[in-house]
N, C-alpha and C positions, 0 to 999 in steps of 0.2 A: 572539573566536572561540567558534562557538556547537556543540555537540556535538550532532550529529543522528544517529537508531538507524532503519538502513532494514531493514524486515523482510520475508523472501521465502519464499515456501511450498519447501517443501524438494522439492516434485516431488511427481506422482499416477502410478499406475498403474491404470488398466481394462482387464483382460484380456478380459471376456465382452466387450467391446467395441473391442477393439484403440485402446484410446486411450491418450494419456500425455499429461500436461500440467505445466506446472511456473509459473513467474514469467516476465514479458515484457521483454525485452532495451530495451526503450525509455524503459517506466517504472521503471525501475533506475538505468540509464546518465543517460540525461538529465537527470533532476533531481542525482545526483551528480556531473554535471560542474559544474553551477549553483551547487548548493551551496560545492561545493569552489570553485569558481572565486575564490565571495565570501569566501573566507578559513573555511570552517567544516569541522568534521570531521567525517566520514559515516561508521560502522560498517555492517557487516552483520551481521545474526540470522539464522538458522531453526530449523525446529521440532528435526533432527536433527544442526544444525551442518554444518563440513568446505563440502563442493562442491556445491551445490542445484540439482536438474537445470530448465533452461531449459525455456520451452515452445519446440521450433526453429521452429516458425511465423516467433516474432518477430524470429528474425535469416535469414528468407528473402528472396528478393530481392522478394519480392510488398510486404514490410512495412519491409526494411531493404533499400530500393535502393543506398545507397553503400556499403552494406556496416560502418557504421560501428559499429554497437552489435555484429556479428559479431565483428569487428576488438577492439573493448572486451573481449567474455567470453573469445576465444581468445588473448587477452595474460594472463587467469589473475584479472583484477579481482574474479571475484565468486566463486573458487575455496575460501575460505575464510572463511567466516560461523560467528560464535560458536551455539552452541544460546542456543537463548533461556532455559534454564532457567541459563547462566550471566551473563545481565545482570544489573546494577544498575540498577534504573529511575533513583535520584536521580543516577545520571552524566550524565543527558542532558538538552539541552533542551527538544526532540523526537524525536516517532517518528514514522517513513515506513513507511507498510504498503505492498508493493510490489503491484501485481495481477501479472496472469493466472488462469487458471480454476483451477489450483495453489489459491490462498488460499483458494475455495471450498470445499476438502477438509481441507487439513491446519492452515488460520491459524482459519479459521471457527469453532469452538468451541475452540480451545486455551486451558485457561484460564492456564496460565504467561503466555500473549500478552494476555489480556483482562487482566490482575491488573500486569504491567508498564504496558497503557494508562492504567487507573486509577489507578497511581502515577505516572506523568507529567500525568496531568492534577490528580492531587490539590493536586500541586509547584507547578499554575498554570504550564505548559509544553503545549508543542503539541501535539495528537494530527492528523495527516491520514493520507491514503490516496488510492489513485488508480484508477478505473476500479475491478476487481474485491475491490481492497483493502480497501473499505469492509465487506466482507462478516462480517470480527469484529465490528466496533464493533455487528452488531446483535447479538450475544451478550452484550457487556459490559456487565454491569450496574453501575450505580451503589446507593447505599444503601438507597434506597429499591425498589429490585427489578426498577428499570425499563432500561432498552437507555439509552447513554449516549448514545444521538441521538434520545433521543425525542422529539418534540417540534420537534425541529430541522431547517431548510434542509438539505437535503442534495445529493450525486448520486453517479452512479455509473452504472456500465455499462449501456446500455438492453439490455430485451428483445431491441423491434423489430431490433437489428442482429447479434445474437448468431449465429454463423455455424450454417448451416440442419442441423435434427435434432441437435444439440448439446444443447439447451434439455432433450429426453427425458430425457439420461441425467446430467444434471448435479443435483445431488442438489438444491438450489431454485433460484427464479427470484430472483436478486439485486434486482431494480428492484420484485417483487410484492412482498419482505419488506421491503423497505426504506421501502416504500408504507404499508405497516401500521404502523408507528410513525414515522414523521418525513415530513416536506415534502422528496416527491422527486421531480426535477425531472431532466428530459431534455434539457434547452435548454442549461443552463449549463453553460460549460465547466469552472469554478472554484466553489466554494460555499462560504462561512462561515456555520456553522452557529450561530457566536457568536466571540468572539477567541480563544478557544483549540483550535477545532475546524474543518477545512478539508478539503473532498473536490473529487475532480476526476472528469472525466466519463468519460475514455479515454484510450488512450495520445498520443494528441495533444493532452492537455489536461496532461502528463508537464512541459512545459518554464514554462507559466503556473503550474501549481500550485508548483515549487519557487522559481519569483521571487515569487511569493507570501510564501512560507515564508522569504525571504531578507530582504525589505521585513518580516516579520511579527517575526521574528530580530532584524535589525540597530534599529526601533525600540522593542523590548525592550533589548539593548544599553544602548541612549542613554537610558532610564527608570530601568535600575539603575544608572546611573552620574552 
């Protein structure tokens, strides 16, 4: 059993804009069903701990027709996330950055959150993220000063789909920064950036990236043993 750290923006508030946005009920739920399924344990993080507010988009019927990720958060699953300033990086395998427009605001530059990725990856353990979750890893630097995806295949939420006049008030363009230091790619659902680095493109890219992450887990398994 592999100890996997999913991390979720604690919620934004924009008043001069009547907006509120948080972490996406899809890419939370689904890969921790996956995960869990194959026998591994999922935590939760956020920046403020306790209960971290949803974006409700993602559990509306436009986005959750069976209603089933709604069902997931209103049974209390994602009610209580450690802060992240009390993890142990070396408890884990990997980390799961969760999106929503949320991580944009408050995962984006935390550096408690960049300073735990760096320690999972130093360990030689997995760093991934989903759709807007990739948004830290361009902050976190590695030794040499650089973003820890430099260089590297990447993806992550496109521009082109970002729902209309959102883009104005969102503090960058996730797909132009991400442009600027690493190979990023619109097309692909899943991206391995190398073996220990994996992003996905959307929330429907939520259920491949943690069978990824389960395949990437279970033949580490079988190498330490």
């Amino acid at each position: 059993m592999a100890k996997v750290l999913a991390v979720v923006s604690s919620g934004h508030k924009d008043l001069a804009n009547n907006y509120e946005t948080g972490w996406w009920g899809e890419e939370l739920f689904a890969p921790m069903e996956i995960l869990e399924g194959a026998g591994h344990q999922v935590d939760m993080a956020s920046p403020l701990g306790g209960k971290p507010t949803i974006d409700q988009a993602s559990i509306s019927e436009e986005y959750d027709p069976e209603g089933k990720y709604k069902k997931m958060y209103e049974s209390g699953l994602a009610d209580n996330t450690k802060k992240l300033s009390e993890i142990t990086p070396e408890d884990y395998d990997a980390v799961f950055i969760v999106g929503g427009h949320g991580a944009m605001y408050d995962l984006a530059e935390n550096e408690t959150l960049h300073n735990i990725i760096n320690s999972i990856y130093d360990n030689g353990k997995i760093v991934s993220a989903v759709c807007h979750g990739p948004a830290p890893l361009l902050w976190t630097k590695r030794p040499d000063g650089k973003s820890i995806i430099s260089g590297m295949d990447v993806t992550g939420y496109p521009e082109a789909v970002e729902p209309e006049g959102l883009p104005a008030i969102l503090p960058f363009s996730l797909e132009g920064e991400m442009s600027k230091v690493a190979n990023y790619s619109a097309e692909q659902k899943v991206v391995w950036g190398n073996d220990q680095l994996v992003t996905g493109r959307d929330p429907f890219s939520s259920e491949a990236l943690a069978e990824e992450l389960v395949k990437a887990l279970d033949k580490r398994s079988k190498q330490e043993n």
